[in-house]
C-alpha positions in Angstrom: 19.4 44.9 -55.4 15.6 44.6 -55.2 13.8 46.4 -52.0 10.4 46.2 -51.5 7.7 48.6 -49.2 5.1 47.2 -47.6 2.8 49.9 -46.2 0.3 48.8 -43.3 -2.5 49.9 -42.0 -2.8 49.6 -37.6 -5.2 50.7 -36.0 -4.0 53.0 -33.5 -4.7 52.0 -29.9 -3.3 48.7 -31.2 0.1 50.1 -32.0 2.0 48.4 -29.6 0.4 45.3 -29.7 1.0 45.6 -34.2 4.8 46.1 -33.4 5.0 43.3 -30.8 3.8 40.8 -33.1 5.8 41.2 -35.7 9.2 41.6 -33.3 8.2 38.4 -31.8 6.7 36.4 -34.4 7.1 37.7 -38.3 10.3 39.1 -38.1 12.5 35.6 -37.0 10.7 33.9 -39.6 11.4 36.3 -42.4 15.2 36.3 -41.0 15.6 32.7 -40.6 14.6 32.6 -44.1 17.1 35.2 -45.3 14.8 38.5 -45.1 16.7 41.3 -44.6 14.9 44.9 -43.0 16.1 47.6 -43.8 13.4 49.7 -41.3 10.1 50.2 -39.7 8.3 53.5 -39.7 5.3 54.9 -38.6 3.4 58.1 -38.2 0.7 59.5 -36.5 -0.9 62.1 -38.5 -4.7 62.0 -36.7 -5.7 59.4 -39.7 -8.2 56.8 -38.3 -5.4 54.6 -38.9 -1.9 54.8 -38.6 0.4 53.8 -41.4 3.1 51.4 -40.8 5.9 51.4 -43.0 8.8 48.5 -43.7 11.5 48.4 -45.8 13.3 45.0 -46.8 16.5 44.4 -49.2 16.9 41.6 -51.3 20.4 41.2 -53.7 18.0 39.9 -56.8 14.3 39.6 -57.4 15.2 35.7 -58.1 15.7 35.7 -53.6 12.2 37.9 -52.9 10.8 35.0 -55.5 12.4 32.4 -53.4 10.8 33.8 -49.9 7.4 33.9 -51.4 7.3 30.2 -53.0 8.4 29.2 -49.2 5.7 31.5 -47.7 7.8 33.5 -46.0 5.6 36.0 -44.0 3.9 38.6 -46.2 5.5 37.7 -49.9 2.9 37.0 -52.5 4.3 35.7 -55.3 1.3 36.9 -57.4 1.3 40.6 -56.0 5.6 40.7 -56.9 4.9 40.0 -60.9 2.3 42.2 -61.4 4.2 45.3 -60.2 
């Protein structure tokens, strides 16, 4: 099992709109495509902005490979081998 953490960076008043976008528009495309999410955080700790937190599962890195040659939302290949 593979899980990745992405970690963004929203700017606060724009919360909302951050978590809209990706309900509506990344997240079916990252499912449709056999993403899997494990969970979205945030927190609000007076930082200029707030982080953003999402956790996805994969069953082997050979499937979060797969996703990022389709350019599946957010997967770079690239960024995945040099961790």
């Amino acid at each position: 099992m593979i899980y990745r953490l992405r970690i963004y960076q929203a700017i606060p008043n724009k919360v909302p709109e951050f978590h809209r976008f990706f309900r509506e528009h990344l997240l079916p495309i990252q499912l449709r495509h056999g993403a899997r999410l494990l969970g979205r955080w945030e927190t609000d700790d007076g930082r200029v902005l707030d982080p953003v937190a999402a956790t996805q599962a994969f069953d082997a890195l050979a499937e979060l490979e797969r996703l990022a040659r389709r350019g599946v939302a957010g997967i770079d290949l690239q960024a995945i081998h040099q961790a």
